[in-house]
N, C-alpha and C positions, 0 to 999 in steps of 0.2 A: 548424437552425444547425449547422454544422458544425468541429469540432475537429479538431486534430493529434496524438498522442501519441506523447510520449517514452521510452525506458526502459523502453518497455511492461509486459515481462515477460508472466506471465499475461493483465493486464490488468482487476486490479480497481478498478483508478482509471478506467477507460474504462469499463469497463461500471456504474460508479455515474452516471457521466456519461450513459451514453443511457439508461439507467435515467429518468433527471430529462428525458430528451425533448432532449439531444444527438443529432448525425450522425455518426458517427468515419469521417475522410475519409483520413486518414494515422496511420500507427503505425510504430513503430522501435525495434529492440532488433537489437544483435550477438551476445548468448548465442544458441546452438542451441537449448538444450535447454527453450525457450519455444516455437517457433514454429510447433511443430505443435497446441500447445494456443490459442494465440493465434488461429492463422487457423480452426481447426474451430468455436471457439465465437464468433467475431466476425464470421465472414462477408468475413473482406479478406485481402489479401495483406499481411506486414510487410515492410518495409525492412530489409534486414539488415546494415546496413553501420553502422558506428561513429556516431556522433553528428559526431566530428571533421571526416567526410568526407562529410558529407551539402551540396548546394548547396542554397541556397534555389529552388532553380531545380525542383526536386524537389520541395516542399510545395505544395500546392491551397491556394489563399485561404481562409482559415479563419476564423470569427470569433473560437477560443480556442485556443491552448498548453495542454498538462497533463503533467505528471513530475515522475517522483522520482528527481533523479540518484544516481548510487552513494552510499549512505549511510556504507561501510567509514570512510572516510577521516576521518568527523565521530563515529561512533560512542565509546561511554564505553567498550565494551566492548571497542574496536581498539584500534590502534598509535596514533588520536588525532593521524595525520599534516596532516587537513586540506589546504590547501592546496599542499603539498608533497608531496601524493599524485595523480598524473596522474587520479583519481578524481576525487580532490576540484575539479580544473581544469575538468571536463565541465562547471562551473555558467556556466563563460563561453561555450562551445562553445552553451549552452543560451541563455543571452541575446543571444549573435549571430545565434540566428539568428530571436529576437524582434524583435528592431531591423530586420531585414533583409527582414519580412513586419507587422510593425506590427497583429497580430491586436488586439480590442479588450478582449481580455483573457488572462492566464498564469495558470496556478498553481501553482507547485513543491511539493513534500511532502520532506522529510527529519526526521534522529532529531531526537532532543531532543540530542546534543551536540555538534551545531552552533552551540547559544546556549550552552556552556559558557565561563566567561571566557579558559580556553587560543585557542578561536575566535573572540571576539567581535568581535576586528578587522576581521579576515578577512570576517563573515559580514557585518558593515553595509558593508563594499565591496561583496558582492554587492548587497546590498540596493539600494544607490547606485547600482550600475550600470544597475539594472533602473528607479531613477527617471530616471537621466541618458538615458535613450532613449524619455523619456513616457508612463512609468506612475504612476500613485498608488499606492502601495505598505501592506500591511496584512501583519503577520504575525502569529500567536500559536502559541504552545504547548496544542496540544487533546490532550486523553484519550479517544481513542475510545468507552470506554465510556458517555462523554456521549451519546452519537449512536445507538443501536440496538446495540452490537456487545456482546459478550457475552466481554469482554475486559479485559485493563489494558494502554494502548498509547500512550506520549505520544510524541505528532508535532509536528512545527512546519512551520505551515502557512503559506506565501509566496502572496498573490494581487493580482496586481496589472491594474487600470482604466486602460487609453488616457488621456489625459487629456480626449481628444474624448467621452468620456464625460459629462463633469463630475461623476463618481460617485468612492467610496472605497467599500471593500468592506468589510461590517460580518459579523462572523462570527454565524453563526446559533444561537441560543438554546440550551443542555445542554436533553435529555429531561427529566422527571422519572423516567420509570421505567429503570432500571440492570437489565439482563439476565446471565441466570448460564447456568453449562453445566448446569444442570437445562435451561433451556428453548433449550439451541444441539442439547444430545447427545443426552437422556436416553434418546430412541425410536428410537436406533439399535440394531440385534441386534451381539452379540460382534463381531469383525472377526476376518481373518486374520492369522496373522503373513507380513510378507515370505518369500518363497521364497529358497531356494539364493543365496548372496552379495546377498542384500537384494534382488533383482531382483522386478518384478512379477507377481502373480498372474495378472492379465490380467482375461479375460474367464469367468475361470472364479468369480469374484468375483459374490456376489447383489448387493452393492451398490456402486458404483462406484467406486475408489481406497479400498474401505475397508479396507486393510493398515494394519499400523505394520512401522516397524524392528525387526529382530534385533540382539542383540547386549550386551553388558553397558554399565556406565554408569560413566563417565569419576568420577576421583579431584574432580573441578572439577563434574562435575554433583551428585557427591553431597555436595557443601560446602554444599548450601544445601535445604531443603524445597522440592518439585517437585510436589507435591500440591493442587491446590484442590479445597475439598468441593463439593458439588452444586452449593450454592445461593450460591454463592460465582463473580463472571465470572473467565476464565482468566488466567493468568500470559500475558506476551508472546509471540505464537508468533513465533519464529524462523525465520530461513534455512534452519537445519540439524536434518536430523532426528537427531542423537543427542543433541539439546538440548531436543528437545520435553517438553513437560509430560506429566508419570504422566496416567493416569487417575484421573476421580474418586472410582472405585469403593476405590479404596486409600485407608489410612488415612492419615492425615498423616507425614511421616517423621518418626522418631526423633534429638532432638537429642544427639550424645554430646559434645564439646568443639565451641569455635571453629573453624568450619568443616572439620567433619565431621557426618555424618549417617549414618543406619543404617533400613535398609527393619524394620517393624515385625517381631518374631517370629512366625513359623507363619502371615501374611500375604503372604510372598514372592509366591506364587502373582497378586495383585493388581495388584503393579505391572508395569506397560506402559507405552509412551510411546502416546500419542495415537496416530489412524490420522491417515493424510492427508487422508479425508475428513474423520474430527472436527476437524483442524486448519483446514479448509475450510468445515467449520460455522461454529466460532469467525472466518472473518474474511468472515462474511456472503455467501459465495460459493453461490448457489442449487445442489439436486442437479443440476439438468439441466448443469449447466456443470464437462464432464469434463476431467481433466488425464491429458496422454497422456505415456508417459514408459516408459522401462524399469528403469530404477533409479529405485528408494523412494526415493530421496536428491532426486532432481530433482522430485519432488512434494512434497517439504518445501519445495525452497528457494522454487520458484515461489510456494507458498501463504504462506512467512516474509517474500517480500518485496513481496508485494503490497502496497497499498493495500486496507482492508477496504471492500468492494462499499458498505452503509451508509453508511458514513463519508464515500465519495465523495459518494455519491448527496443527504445534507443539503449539502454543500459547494455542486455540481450545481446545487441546486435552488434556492436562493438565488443563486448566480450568472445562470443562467436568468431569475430574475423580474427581477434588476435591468436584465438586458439589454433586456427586454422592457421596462419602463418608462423606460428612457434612449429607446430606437426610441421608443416612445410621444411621449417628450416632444418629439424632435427632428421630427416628424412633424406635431406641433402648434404648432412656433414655426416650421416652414417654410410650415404653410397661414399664419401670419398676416403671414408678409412678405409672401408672395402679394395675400393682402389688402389690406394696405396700400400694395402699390404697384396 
């Protein structure tokens, strides 16, 4: 069965997706500095052209859509522009070009502050939109950590059924077991630090992307405790790496007033921001799946704005079976017209 993907980026919503026994047939992202890690671990060529300017004429028959349009413009942490941000507009650019290929199924992913009530208007117009061109429409608010990931990450998750389905999408059951960066990190050896203006070590690295950032830590990073302990899953990982999370080997930061914090005494030596690869543990991205890049910086963002590989992959797989049992059903009420006539 084969998909489309949007927004690709890295692409850990795609590869949760063939993970679950998808075909990824099309993929699309305008940033550069994805597309060499995109095609080396996926095997395809990406589309590099805006979302705006893509024709439907250009997409293979798919049976599903997957993306996560630019989150900036919904985020709590942004400007909170929404709709008023040509970011935030990509989510029609995105359901044009549903309507205009009628796959039998979508899935969109963005933050949690797009169901903020500054957006809520805004966001059941999308929502509407995507029913007004015949989908059954399902959305929630999930915690990745529900799912495999070894994390704190809430997302709101948009999935919507053809109506020719006659299905609505029921989200799949939280784990019971909740994973920590004991068991995402703990058997990794020290890392490097980035080289000469944060640039990559390369290949002179034992294990692949495992740098962090140089560099001291913003007045705004250290407002808040940036430490989780072992056995404790990670704080959000982000877009940017100078926002990444300590290491867990440090001790918790020291709280001195409302928003200020102070690295423990004669502990200094401890804190570090996460490497790329740890950051790439935490959002379930397998070793064998390298990110190529010259700047530390562009293996942050790809790995901050992924979709965690897991995460996908339970969405995936319950998507999968209900496909599978719609085919089933329609398959069994067409032998019995047969029959009957």
């Amino acid at each position: 069965m084969k998909i489309a993907s949007f927004f690709s980026g890295a692409g850990g919503l795609d590869l949760g997706f063939t993970n679950a026994g998808f075909e990824l047939a099309f993929a699309n992202d305008n940033w550069k500095g994805c597309w060499e890690t995109f095609e080396k671990n996926h095997g395809i060529k990406i589309n590099k052209q805006s979302i705006t300017n893509i024709s439907p004429d250009e997409i293979p028959t798919v049976v599903g859509f997957v993306g996560g349009p630019p989150c900036q413009s919904w985020s709590l942490a942004g400007s909170m522009r929404g709709i008023n941000d040509s970011r935030g507009k990509l989510f029609y650019d995105y359901v044009n070009l549903i309507k205009a290929k009628q796959p039998l199924f979508f899935l969109a992913e963005n933050v949690a502050g797009i169901l903020s009530p500054k957006h809520h208007s805004e966001f059941m117009k999308i929502v509407n939109a995507f029913r007004e061109i015949g989908y059954n429409v399902t959305f929630k608010l999930l915690d990745v950590q529900d799912y495999g990931v070894p994390q704190e990450r809430k997302r709101v998750i948009i999935v919507g059924y053809h109506e020719k389905m006659g299905k609505t999408f029921s989200f799949p059951l939280p784990l019971n077991k909740k994973l920590t960066l004991r068991d995402a990190i703990s058997d990794l050896p020290e890392p490097f630090a980035a080289s000469h203006k944060n640039k990559t070590n390369g290949n002179t690295l034992t294990v692949i992307n495992h740098e962090y950032m140089n560099g001291g830590f913003s007045t705004i990073y250290m407002s808040r405790n940036r430490v989780r302990g072992w056995d404790e899953p990670s704080f959000t990982i982000q877009a940017g790496g100078r926002h990444a999370p300590c290491h867990p080997q440090a001790p918790k930061m020291k709280f001195v007033e409302e928003n200020k914090r102070v690295f423990v005494e004669g502990k200094e030596n401890l804190y570090r921001r996460l490497s790329v690869r740890e950051c790439a543990r935490i959002q379930t991205f397998p070793d064998n799946f390298i990110f190529y890049y010259n700047d530390v910086a562009d293996g942050y963002k790809m790995i901050g704005n992924a979709v965690p590989v897991k995460f996908a992959e339970a969405l995936a797989a319950k998507i999968m079976g209900d496909i599978k049992i719609a085919i089933g059903e329609k398959c069994q009420t067409d032998l019995a017209v047969k029959q009957e006539a």
